[in-house]
ChimeraX commands (.cxc) that place a marker at each C-alpha (Angstrom):
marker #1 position 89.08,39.29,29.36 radius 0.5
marker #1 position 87.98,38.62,25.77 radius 0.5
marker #1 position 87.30,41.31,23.56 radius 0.5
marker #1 position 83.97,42.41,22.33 radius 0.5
marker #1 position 82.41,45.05,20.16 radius 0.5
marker #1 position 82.89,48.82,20.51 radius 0.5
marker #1 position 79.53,50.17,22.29 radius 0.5
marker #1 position 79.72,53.16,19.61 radius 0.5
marker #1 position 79.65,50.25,16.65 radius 0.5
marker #1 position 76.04,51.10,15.05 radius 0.5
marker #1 position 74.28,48.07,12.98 radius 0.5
marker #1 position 72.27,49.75,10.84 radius 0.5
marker #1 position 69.56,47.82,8.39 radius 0.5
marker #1 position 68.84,49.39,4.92 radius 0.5
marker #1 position 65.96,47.97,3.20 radius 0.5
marker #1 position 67.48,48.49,-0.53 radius 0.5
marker #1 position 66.39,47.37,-3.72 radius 0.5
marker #1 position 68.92,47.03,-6.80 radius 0.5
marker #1 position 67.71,47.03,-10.71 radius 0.5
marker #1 position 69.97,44.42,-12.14 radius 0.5
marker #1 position 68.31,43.26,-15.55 radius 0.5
marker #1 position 69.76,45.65,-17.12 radius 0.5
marker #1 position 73.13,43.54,-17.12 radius 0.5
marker #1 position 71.42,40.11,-17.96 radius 0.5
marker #1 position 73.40,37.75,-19.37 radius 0.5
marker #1 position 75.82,39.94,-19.65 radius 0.5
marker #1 position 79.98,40.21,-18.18 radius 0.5
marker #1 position 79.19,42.81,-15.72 radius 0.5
marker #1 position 82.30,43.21,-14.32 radius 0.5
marker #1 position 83.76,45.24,-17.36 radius 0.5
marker #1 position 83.34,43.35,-19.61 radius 0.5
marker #1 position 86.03,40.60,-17.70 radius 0.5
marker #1 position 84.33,37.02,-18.09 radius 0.5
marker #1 position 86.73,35.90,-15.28 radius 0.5
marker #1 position 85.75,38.55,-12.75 radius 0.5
marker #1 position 81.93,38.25,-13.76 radius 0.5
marker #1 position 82.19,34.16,-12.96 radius 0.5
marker #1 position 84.01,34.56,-9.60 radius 0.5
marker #1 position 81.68,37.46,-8.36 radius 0.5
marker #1 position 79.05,35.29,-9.72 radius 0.5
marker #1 position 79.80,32.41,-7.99 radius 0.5
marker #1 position 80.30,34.61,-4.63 radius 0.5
marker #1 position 76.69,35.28,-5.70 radius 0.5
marker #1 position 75.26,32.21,-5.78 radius 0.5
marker #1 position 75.99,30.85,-2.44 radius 0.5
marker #1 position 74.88,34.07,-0.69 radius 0.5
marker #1 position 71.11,33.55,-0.25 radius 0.5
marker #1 position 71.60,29.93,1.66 radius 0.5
marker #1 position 74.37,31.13,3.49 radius 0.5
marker #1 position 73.13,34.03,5.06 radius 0.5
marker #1 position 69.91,31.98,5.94 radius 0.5
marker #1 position 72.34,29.49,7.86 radius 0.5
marker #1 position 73.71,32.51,9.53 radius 0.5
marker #1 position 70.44,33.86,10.38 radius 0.5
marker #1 position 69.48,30.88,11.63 radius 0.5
marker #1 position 73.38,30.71,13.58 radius 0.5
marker #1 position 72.53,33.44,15.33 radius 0.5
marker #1 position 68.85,33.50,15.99 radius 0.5
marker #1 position 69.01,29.59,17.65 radius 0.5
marker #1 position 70.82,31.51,20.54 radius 0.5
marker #1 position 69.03,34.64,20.95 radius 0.5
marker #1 position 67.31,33.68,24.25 radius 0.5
marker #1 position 70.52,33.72,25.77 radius 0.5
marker #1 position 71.32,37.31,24.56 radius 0.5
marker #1 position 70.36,40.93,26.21 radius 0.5
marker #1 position 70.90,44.63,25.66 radius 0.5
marker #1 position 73.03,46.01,23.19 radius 0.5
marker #1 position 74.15,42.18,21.72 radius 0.5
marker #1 position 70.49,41.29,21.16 radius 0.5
marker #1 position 69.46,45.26,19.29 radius 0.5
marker #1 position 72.70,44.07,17.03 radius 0.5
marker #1 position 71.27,40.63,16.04 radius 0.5
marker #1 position 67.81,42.01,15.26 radius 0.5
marker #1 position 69.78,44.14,12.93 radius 0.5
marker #1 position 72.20,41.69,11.50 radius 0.5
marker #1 position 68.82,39.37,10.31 radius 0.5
marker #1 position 67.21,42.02,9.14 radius 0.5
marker #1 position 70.62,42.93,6.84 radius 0.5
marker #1 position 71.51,39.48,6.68 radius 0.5
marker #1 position 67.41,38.84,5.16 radius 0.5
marker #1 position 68.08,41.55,2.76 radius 0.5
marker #1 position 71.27,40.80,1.36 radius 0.5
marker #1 position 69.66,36.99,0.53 radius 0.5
marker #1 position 67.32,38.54,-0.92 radius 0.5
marker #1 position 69.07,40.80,-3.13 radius 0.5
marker #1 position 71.46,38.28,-4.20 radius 0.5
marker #1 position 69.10,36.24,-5.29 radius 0.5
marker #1 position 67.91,38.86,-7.88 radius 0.5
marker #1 position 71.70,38.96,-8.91 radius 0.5
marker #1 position 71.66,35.72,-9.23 radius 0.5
marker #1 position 68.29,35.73,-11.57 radius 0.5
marker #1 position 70.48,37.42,-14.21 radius 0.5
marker #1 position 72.92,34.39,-14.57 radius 0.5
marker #1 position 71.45,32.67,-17.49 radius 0.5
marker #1 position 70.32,28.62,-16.18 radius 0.5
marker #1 position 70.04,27.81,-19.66 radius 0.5
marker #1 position 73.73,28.05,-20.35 radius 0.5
marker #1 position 75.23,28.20,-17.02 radius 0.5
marker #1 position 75.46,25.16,-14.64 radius 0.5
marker #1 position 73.38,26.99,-11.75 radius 0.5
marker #1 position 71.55,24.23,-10.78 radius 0.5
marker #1 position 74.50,22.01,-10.19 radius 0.5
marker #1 position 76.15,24.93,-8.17 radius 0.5
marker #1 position 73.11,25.76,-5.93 radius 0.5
marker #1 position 72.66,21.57,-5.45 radius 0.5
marker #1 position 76.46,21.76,-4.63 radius 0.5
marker #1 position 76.10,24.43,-1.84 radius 0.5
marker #1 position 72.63,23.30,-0.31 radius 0.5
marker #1 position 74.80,19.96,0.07 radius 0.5
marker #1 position 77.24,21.70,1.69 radius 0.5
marker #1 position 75.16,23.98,4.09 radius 0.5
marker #1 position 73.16,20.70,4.74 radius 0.5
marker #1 position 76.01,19.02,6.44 radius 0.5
marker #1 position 76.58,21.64,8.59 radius 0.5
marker #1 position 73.71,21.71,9.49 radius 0.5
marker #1 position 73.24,18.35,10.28 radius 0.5
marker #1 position 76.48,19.10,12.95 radius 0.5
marker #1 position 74.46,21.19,14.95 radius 0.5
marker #1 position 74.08,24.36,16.44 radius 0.5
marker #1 position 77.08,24.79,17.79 radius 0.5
marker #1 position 78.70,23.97,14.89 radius 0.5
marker #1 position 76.26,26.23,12.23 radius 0.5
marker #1 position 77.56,28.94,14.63 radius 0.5
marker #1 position 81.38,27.94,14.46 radius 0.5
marker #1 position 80.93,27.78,10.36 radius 0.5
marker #1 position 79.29,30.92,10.21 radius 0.5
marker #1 position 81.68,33.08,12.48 radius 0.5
marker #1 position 84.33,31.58,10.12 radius 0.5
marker #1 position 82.54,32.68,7.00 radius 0.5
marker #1 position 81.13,35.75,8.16 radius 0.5
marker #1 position 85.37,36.75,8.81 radius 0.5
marker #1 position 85.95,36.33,5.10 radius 0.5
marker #1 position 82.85,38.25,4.11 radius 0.5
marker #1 position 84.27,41.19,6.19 radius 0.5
marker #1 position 87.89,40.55,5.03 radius 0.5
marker #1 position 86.52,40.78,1.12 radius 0.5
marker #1 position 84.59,43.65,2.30 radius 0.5
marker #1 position 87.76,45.24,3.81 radius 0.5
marker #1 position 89.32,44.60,0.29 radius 0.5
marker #1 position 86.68,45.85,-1.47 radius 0.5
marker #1 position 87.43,49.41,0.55 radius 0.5
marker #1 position 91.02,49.33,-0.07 radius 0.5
marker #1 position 90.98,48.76,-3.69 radius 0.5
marker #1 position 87.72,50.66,-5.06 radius 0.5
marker #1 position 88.75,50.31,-8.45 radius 0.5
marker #1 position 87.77,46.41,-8.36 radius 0.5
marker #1 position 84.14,47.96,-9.58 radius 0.5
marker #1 position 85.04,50.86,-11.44 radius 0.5
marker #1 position 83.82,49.97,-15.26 radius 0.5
marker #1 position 81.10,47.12,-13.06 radius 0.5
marker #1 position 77.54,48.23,-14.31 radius 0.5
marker #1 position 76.70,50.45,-12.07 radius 0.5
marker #1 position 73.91,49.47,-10.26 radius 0.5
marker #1 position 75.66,45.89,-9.44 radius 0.5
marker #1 position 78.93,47.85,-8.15 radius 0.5
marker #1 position 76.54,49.75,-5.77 radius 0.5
marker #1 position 74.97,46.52,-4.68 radius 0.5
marker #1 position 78.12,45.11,-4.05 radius 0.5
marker #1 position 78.88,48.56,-2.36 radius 0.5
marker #1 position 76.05,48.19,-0.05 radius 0.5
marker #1 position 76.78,44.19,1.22 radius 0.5
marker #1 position 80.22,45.54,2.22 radius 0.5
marker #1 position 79.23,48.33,4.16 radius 0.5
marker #1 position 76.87,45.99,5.94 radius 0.5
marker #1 position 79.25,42.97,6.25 radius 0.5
marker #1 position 81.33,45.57,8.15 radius 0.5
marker #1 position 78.82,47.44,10.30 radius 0.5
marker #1 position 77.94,43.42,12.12 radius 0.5
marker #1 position 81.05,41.95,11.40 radius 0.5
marker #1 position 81.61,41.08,15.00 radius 0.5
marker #1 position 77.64,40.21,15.69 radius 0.5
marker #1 position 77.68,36.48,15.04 radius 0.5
marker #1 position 81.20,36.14,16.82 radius 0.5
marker #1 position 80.00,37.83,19.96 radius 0.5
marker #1 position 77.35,35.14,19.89 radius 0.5
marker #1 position 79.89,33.01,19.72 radius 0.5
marker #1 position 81.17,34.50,22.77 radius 0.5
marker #1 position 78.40,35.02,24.98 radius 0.5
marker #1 position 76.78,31.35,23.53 radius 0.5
marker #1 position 80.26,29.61,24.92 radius 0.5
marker #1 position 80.75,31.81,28.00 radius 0.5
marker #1 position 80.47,28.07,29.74 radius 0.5
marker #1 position 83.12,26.60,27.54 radius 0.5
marker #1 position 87.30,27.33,28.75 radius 0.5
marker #1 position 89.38,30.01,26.74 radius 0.5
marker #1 position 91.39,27.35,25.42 radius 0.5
marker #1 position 87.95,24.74,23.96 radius 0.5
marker #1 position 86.71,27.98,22.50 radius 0.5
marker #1 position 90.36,29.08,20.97 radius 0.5
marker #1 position 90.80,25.59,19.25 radius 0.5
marker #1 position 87.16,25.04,18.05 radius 0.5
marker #1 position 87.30,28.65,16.60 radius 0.5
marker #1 position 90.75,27.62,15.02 radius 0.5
marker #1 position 89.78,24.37,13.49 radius 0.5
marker #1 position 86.47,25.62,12.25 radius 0.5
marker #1 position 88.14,28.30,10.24 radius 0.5
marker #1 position 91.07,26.24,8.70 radius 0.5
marker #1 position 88.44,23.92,7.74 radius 0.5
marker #1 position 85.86,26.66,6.10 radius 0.5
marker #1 position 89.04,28.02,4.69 radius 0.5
marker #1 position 89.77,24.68,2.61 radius 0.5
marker #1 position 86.07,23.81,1.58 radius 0.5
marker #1 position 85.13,27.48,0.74 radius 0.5
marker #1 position 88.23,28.41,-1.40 radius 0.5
marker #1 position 88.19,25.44,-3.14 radius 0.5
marker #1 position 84.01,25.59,-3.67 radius 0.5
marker #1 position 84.37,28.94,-5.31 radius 0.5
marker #1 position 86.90,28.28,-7.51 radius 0.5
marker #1 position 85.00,25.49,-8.52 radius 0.5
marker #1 position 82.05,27.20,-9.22 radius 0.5
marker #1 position 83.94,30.05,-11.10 radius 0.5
marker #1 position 85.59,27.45,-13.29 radius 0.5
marker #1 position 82.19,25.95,-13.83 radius 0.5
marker #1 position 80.45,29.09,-15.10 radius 0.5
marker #1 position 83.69,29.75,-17.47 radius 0.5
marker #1 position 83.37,26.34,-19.14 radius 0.5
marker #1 position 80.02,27.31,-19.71 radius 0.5
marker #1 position 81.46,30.34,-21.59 radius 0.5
marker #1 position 83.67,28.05,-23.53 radius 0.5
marker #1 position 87.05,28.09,-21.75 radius 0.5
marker #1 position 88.58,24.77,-21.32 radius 0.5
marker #1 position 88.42,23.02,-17.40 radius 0.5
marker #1 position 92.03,23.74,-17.58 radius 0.5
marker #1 position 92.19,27.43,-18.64 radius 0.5
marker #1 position 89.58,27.93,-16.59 radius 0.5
marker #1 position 90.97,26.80,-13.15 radius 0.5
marker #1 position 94.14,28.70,-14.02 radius 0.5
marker #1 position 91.89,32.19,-14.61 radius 0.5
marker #1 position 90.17,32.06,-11.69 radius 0.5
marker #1 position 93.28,31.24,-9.39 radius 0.5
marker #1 position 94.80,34.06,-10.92 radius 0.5
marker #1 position 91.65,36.71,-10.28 radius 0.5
marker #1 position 91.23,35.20,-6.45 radius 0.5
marker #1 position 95.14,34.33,-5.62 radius 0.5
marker #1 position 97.03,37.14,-7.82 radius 0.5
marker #1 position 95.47,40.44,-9.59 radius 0.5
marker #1 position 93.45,41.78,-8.35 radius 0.5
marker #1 position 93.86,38.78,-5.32 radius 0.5
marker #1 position 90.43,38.36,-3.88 radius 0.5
marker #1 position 91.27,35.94,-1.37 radius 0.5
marker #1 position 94.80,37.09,-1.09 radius 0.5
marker #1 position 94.92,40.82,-0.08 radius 0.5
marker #1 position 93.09,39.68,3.48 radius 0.5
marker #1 position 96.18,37.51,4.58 radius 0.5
marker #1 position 96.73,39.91,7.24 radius 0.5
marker #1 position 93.10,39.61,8.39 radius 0.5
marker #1 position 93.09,36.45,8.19 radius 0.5
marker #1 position 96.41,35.16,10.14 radius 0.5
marker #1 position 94.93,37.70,13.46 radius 0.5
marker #1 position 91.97,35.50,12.94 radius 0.5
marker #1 position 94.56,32.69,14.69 radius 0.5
marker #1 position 95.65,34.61,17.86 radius 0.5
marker #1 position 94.55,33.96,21.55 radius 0.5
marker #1 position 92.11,36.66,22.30 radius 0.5
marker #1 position 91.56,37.48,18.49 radius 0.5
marker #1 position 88.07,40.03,17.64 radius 0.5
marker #1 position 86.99,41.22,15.10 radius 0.5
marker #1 position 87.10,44.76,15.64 radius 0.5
marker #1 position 90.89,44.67,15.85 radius 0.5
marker #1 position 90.57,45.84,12.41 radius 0.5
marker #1 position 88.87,48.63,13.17 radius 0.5
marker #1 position 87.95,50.19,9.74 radius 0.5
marker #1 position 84.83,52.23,11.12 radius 0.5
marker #1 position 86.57,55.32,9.54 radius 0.5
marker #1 position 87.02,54.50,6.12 radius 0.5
marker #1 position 83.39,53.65,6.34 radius 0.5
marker #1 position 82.03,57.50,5.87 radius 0.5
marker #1 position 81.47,57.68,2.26 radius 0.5
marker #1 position 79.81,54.53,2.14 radius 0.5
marker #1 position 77.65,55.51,4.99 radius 0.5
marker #1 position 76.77,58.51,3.44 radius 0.5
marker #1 position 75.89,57.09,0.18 radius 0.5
marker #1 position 73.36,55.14,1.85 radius 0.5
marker #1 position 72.22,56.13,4.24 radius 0.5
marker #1 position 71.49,59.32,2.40 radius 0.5
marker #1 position 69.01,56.61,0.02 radius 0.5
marker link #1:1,2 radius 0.2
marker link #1:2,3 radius 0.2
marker link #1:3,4 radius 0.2
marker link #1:4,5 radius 0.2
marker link #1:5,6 radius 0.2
marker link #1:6,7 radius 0.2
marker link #1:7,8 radius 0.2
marker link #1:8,9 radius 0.2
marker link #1:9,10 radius 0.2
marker link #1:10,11 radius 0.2
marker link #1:11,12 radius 0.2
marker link #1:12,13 radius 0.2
marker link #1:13,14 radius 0.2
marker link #1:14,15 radius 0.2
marker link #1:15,16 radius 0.2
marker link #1:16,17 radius 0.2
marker link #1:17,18 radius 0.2
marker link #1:18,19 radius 0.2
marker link #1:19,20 radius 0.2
marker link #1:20,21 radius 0.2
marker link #1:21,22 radius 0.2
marker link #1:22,23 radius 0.2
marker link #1:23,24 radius 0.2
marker link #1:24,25 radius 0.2
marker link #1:25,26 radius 0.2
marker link #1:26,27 radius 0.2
marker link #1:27,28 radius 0.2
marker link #1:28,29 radius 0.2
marker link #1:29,30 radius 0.2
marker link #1:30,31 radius 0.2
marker link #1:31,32 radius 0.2
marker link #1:32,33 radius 0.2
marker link #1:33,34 radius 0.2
marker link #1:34,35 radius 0.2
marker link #1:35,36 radius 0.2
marker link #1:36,37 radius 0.2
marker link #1:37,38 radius 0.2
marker link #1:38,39 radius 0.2
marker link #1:39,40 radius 0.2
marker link #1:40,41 radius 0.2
marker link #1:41,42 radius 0.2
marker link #1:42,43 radius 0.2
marker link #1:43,44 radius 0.2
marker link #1:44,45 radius 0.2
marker link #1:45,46 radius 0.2
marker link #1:46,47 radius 0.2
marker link #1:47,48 radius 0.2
marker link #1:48,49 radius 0.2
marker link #1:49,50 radius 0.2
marker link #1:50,51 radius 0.2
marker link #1:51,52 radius 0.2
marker link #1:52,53 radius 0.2
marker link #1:53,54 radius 0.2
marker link #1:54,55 radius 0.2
marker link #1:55,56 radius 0.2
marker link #1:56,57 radius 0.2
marker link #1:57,58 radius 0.2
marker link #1:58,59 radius 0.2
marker link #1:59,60 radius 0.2
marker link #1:60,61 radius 0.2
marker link #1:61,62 radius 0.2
marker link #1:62,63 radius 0.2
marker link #1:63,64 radius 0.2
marker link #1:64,65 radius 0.2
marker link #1:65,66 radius 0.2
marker link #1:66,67 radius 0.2
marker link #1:67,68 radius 0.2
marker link #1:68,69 radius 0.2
marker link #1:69,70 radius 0.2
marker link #1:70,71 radius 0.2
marker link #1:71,72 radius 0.2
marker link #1:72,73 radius 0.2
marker link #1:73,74 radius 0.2
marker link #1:74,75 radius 0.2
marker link #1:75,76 radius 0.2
marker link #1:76,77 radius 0.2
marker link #1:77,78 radius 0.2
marker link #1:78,79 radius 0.2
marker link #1:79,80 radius 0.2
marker link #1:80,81 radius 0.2
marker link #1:81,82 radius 0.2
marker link #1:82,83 radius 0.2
marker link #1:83,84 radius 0.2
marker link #1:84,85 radius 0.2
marker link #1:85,86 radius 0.2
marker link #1:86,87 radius 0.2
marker link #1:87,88 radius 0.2
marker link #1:88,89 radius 0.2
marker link #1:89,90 radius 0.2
marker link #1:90,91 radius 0.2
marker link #1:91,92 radius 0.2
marker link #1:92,93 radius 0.2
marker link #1:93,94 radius 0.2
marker link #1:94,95 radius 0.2
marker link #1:95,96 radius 0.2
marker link #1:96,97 radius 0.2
marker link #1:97,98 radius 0.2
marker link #1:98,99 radius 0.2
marker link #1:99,100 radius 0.2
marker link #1:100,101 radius 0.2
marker link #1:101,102 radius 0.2
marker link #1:102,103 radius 0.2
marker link #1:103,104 radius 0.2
marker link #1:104,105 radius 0.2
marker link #1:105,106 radius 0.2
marker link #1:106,107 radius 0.2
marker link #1:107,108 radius 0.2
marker link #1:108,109 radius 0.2
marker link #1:109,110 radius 0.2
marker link #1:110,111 radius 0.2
marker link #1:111,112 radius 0.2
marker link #1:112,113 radius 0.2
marker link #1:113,114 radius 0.2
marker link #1:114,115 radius 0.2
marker link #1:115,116 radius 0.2
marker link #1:116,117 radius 0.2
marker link #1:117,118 radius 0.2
marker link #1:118,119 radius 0.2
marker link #1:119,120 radius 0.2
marker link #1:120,121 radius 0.2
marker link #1:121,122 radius 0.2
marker link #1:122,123 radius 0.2
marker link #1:123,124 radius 0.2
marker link #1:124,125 radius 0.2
marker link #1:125,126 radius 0.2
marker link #1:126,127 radius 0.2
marker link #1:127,128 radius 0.2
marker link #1:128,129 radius 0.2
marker link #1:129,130 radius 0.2
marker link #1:130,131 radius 0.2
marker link #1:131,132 radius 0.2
marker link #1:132,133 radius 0.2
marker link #1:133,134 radius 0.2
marker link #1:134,135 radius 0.2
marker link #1:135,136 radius 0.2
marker link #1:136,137 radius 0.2
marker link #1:137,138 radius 0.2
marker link #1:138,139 radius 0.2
marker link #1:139,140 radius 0.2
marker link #1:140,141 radius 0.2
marker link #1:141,142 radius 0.2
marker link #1:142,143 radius 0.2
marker link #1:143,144 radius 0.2
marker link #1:144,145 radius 0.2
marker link #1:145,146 radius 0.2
marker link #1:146,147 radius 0.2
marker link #1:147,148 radius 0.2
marker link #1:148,149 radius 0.2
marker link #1:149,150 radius 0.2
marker link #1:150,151 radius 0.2
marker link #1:151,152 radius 0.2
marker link #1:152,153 radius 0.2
marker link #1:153,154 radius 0.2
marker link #1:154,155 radius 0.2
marker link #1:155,156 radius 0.2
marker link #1:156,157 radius 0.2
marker link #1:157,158 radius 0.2
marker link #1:158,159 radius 0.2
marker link #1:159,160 radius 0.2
marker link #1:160,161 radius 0.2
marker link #1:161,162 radius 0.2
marker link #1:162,163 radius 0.2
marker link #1:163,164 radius 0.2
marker link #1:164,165 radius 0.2
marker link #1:165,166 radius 0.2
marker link #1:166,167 radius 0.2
marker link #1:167,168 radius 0.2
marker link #1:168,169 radius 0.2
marker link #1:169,170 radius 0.2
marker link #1:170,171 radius 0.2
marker link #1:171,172 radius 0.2
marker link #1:172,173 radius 0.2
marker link #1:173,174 radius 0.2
marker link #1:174,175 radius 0.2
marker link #1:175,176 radius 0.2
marker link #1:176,177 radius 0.2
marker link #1:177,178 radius 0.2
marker link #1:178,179 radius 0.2
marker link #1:179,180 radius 0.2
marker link #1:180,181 radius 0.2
marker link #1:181,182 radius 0.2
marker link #1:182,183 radius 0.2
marker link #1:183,184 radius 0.2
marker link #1:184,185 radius 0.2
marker link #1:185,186 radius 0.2
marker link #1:186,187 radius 0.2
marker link #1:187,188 radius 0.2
marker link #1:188,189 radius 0.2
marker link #1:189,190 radius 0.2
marker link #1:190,191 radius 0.2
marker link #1:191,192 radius 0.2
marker link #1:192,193 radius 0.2
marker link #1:193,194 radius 0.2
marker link #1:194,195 radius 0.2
marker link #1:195,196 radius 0.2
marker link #1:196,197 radius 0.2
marker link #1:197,198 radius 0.2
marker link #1:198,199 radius 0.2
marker link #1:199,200 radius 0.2
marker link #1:200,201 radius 0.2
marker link #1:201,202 radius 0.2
marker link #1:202,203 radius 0.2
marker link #1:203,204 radius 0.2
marker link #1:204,205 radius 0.2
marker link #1:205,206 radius 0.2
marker link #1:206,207 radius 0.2
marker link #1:207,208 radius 0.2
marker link #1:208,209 radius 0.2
marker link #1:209,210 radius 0.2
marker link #1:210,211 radius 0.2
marker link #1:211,212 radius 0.2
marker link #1:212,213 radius 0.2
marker link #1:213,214 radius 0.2
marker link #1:214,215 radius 0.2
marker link #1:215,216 radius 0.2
marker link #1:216,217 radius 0.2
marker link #1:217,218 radius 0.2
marker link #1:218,219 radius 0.2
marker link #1:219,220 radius 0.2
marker link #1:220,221 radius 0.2
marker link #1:221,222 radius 0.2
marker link #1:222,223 radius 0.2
marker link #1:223,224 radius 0.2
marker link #1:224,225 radius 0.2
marker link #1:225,226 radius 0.2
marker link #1:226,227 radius 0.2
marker link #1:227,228 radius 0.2
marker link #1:228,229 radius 0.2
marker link #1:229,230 radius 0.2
marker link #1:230,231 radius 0.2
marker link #1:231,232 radius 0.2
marker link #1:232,233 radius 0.2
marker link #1:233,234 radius 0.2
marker link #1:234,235 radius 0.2
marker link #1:235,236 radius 0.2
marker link #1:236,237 radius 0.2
marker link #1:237,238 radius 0.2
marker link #1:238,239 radius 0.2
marker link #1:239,240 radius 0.2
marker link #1:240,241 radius 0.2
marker link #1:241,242 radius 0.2
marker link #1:242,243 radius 0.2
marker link #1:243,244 radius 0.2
marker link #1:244,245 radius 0.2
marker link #1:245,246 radius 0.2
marker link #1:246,247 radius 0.2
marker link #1:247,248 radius 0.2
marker link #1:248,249 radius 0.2
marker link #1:249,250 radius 0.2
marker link #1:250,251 radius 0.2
marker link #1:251,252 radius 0.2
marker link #1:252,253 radius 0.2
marker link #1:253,254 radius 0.2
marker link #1:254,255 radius 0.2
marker link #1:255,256 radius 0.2
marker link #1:256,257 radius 0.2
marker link #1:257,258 radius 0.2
marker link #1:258,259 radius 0.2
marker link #1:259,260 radius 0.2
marker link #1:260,261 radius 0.2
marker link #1:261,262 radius 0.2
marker link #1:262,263 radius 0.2
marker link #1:263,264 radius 0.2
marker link #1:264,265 radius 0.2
marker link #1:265,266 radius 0.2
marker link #1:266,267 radius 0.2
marker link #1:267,268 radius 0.2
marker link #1:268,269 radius 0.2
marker link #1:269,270 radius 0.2
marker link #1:270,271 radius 0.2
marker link #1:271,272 radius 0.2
marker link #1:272,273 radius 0.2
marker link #1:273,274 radius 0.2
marker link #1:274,275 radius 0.2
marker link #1:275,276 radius 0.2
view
C-alpha cells in the first residue's frame, strides 16, 4: 500500500508580513552578489509558481475528504502567502538595471506550457517542484549559516517559506495519490519519474540562467557569471547539490515524502513563529 502522510503532520498557515526595503537594491545575502542573484532568481519565479500549484491542487479538491482536504485549505492559504511575500522580495530587485522583465516573461512562458498540458500534468510538475522546494528547505535546516550575515528580516522570510514548504511537503503529492487512485502503481511510478527528470533539467538550468542574468546586470561577464553561479548551486555552499540524497529516494517504487521525516528539527522554527 502506498504511503501517505503522518495523521500527527500539522499544516499550519501564518499570515506574515516581512519589511524588506530596507535591503533595496542592495546584496542582501552578505554582501555576496552571487548568493543575492541565485536567491533572487529563486525569488522571482515564486509568485507564478505557487499560483500553478494552488491551482494543481485546488482543480482536484472535489475528489478530496477529511484530513487531505483540512491540509489543502492550508497549503493555499500558505502557498497564497508565500506568492505574496515574494513578490515584495522581488519589488526590491531594481527593473531598471536588472533584466526582471525578461525573467518573469521567461517563467510565465514556462508555467504557460504546462499549463496548456493539463491538469494532470500542472499536478505532475508541481509535485516535482514542490520536492525541491522541500529538499532546499531541508538544506536550509542543515546548514543555518547559509543566512547568517543575510539582512535580517529577508533571512527570517526565507526562514518562514521553509518551515512551511516542510509542514505540506507531502500535500500536493497525496493529491497526486488520491487524484490517480484509478491509474496502476506502475503508470503512476513512471509519470511521477519522468515528470521529475524533466522539471529537474528545465528548472536547474532556468535558474542558473536567471542568476547569470542578474550578474551580467552587475557587470560580470556571461562567462564568469555562469561559472559563479554553478559554483554557489553545484559546489559551496551547493544549493542544488546537498539534496542528492532527497532527491535519488524521489526515484524508488513506493517513494513519499515523509520518508524524510524532519518534523523534529522543525521546533525552533515552529517556535519562532508561531510565537509571532
Amino acid at each position: 500500500m502506498q504511503a501517505r502522510t503522518p495523521d500527527d503532520v500539522v499544516v499550519t498557515p501564518r499570515d506574515l508580513r516581512f519589511s524588506t526595503q530596507q535591503a533595496r537594491n542592495q546584496y542582501w545575502l552578505g554582501g555576496d552578489p552571487v548568493g543575492t542573484a541565485v536567491l533572487n532568481a529563486l525569488s522571482l519565479t515564486f509568485p507564478d509558481g505557487e499560483k500553478m500549484f494552488m491551482d494543481a491542487v485546488r482543480h482536484f479538491g472535489g475528489q478530496l475528504s477529511g484530513k487531505l482536504a483540512e491540509d489543502v485549505r492550508h497549503f493555499l492559504a500558505q502557498e497564497a502567502a508565500h506568492a505574496r511575500e515574494h513578490h515584495a522580495l522581488n519589488a526590491i530587485v531594481d527593473p531598471t538595471k536588472y533584466p526582471v522583465e525578461e525573467i518573469l516573461t521567461k517563467v510565465r512562458e514556462r508555467i504557460a506550457l504546462t499549463r496548456s498540458k493539463g491538469p494532470y500534468a500542472i499536478l505532475l510538475s508541481t509535485i516535482a517542484l514542490e520536492h525541491f522546494t522541500a529538499m532546499m528547505a531541508d538544506m536550509h535546516m542543515q546548514n543555518r549559516g547559509l543566512f547568517a550575515n543575510a539582512d535580517p528580516e529577508i533571512a527570517r522570510l526565507w526562514r518562514w517559506h521553509a518551515l512551511e514548504e516542510t509542514e505540506h511537503k507531502a500535500v500536493a503529492y497525496d493529491v497526486f495519490l488520491e487524484a490517480t487512485r484509478h491509474w496502476s502503481a506502475f503508470k503512476r511510478y513512471r509519470l511521477r519519474c519522468l515528470s521529475m527528470a524533466y522539471i529537474t533539467f528545465h528548472f536547474t538550468r532556468n535558474i542558473a540562467n536567471h542568476a547569470s542574468r542578474l550578474l551580467e546586470a552587475d557587470g560580470y561577464s556571461a562567462r564568469e557569471a555562469r561559472k559563479a553561479v554553478r559554483r554557489f548551486l553545484w559546489s559551496d555552499p551547493g544549493l542544488f547539490r546537498r539534496g542528492w540524497r532527497s532527491y535519488i529516494a524521489w526515484y524508488r517504487p513506493g517513494f513519499h515524502p515523509w520518508d524524510l521525516d524532519n518534523r523534529a528539527e522543525l521546533a525552533d522554527w515552529r517556535a519562532e513563529f508561531d510565537a509571532s
